[in-house]
C-alpha positions as CSV (number, residue, x, y, z in Angstrom):
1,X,55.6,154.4,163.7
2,X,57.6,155.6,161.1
3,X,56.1,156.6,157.7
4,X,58.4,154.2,155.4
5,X,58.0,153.9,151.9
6,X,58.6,150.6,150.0
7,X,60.8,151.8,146.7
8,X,58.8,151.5,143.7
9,X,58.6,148.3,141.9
10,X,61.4,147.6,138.9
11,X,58.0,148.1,136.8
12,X,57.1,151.5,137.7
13,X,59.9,153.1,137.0
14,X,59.8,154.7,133.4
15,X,61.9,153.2,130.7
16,X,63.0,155.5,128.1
17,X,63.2,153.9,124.8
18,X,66.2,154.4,122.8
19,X,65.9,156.0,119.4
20,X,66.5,153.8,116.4
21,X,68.8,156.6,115.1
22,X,70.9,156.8,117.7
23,X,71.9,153.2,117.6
24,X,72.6,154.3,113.9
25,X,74.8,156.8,114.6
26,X,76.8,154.8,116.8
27,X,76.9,152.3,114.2
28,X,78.2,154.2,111.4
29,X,80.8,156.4,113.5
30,X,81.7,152.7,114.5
31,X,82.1,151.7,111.6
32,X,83.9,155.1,110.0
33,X,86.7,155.3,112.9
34,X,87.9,151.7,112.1
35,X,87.9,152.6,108.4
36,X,90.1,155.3,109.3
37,X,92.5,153.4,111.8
38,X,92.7,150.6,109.1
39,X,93.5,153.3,106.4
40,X,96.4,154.4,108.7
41,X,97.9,151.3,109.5
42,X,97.6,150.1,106.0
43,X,99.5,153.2,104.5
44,X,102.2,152.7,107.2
45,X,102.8,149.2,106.8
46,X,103.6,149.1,103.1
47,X,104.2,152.8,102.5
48,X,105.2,152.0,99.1
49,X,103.6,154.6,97.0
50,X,103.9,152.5,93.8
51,X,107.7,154.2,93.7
52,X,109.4,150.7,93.0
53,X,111.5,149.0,95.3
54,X,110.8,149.2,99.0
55,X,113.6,147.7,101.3
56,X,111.4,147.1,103.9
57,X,108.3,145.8,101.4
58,X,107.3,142.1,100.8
59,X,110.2,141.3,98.3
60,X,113.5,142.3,100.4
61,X,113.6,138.8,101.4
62,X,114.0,137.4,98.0
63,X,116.3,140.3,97.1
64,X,118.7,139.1,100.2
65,X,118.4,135.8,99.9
66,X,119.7,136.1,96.4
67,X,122.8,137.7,97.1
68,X,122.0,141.0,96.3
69,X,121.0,142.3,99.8
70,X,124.2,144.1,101.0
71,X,124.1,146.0,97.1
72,X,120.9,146.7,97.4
73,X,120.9,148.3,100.7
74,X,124.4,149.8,99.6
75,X,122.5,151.9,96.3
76,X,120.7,154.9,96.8
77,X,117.1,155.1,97.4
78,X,116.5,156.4,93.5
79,X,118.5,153.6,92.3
80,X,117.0,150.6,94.5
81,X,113.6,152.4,92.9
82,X,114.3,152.2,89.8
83,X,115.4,148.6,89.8
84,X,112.3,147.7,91.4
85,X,110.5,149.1,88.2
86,X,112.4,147.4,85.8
87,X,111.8,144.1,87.8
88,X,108.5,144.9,87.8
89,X,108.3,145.2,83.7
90,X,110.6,142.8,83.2
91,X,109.3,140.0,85.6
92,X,105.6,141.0,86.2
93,X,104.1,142.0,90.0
94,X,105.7,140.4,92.8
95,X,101.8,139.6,93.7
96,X,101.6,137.4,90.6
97,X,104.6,135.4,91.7
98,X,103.4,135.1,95.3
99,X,99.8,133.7,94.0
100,X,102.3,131.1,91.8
101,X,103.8,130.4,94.8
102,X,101.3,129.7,97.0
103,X,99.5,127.4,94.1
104,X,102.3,125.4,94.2
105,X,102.8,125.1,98.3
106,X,98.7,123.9,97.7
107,X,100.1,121.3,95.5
108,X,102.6,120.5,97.6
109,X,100.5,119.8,100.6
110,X,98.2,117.3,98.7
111,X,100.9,115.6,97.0
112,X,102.9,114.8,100.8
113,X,99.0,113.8,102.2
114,X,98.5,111.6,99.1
115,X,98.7,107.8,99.3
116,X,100.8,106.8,97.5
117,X,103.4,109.4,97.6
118,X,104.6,110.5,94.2
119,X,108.2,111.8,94.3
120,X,108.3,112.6,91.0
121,X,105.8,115.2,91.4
122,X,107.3,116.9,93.9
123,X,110.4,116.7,92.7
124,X,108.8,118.8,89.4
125,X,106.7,121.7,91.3
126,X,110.2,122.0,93.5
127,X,112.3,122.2,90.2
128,X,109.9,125.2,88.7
129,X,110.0,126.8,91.7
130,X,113.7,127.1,92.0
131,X,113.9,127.7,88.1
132,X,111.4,131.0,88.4
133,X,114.3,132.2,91.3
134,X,116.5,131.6,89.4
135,X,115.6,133.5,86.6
136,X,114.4,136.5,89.0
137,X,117.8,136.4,90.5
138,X,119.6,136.5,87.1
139,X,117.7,139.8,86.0
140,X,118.0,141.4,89.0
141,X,121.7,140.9,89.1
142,X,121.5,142.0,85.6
143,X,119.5,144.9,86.7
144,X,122.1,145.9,89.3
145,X,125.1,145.4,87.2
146,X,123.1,148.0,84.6
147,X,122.5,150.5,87.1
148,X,126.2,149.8,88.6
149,X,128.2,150.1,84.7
150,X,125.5,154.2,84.6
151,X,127.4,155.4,87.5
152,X,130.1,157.9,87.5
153,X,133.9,156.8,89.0
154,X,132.7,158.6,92.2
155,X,129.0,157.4,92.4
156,X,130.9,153.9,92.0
157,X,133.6,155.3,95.2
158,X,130.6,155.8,97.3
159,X,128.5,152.9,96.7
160,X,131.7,150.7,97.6
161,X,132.0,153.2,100.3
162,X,128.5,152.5,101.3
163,X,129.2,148.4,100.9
164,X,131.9,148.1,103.1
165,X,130.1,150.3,106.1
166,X,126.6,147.6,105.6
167,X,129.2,144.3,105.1
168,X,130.7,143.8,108.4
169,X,131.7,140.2,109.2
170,X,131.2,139.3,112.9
171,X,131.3,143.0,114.5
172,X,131.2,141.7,117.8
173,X,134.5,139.8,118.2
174,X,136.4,141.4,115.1
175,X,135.1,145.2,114.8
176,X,136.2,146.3,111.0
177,X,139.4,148.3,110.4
178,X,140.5,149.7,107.0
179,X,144.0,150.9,106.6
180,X,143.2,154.5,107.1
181,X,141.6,153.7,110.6
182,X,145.4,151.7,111.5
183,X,147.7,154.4,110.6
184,X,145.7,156.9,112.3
185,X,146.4,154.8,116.1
């Protein structure tokens, strides 16, 4: 016969124990690399830099929506900045207005889930909220028609310049032509 040995039992094997400090370690590096990754993505999202005005930040949507989109993206970064600011000391943080907001969209759902419905309500937190637009709007078209009346004859050549190129009515079917792109054909 054979000399066979049975393998050892689970039991007899030796079970290291693992250090309560490396479990630590682990932990806390963990812990520090999604810090960093969430410091990263952070910064790149709102890269703002407190330096006013971001196109791409929360309020470009309120900016467009009030007309002033194509200006906006027609003035130069320093300028767009710089209205930002003044909205900013004129009209408080756009966080404040977004925590106004939001109370009243709260208020909005309770009063539409309330029994009896009370239009008059409603009809009041929908009123302030298109009053506070449009008193942003008003001194942000102010603001741009400040920064517009500063600029040089030329500054005022290439920021129409700069409107016509970003204002382009259905590209697709009707590409834009000025005169100096006809006589040249």
């Amino acid at each position: 016969m054979t000399d066979y040995q049975t393998p050892p039992q689970p039991e007899q094997i030796p079970v290291r124990k693992r250090r309560k400090w490396v479990r630590a370690l682990f932990v806390a590096s963990l812990t520090l690399n999604l810090l960093v990754i969430g410091l990263v993505a952070g910064a790149k999202i709102s890269d703002r830099g407190g330096h006013g005005f971001d196109p791409r930040g929360p309020e470009r949507g309120l900016i467009r929506d009030l007309g002033l989109g194509p200006i906006a993206s027609s003035l130069s970064r320093e300028d767009r900045r710089a209205i930002g600011r003044a909205l900013r000391e004129q009209q408080g943080s756009f966080r404040e207005k977004r925590t106004a907001l939001k109370r009243d969209f709260d208020r909005m759902l309770e009063l539409l889930r309330a029994d009896p419905y009370d239009r008059d309500q409603l009809e009041s937190i929908m009123t302030a909220q298109r009053n506070r637009v449009l008193e942003f709007g008003d001194v942000a078209r102010g603001l741009v028609l400040e920064r517009i009346e500063q600029m040089s004859h030329e500054e005022r050549q290439e920021l129409a310049e700069a409107l016509s190129q970003n204002v382009r009515f259905d590209r697709r079917k009707h590409p834009i032509r000025n005169d100096y792109d006809c006589e040249k054909r």
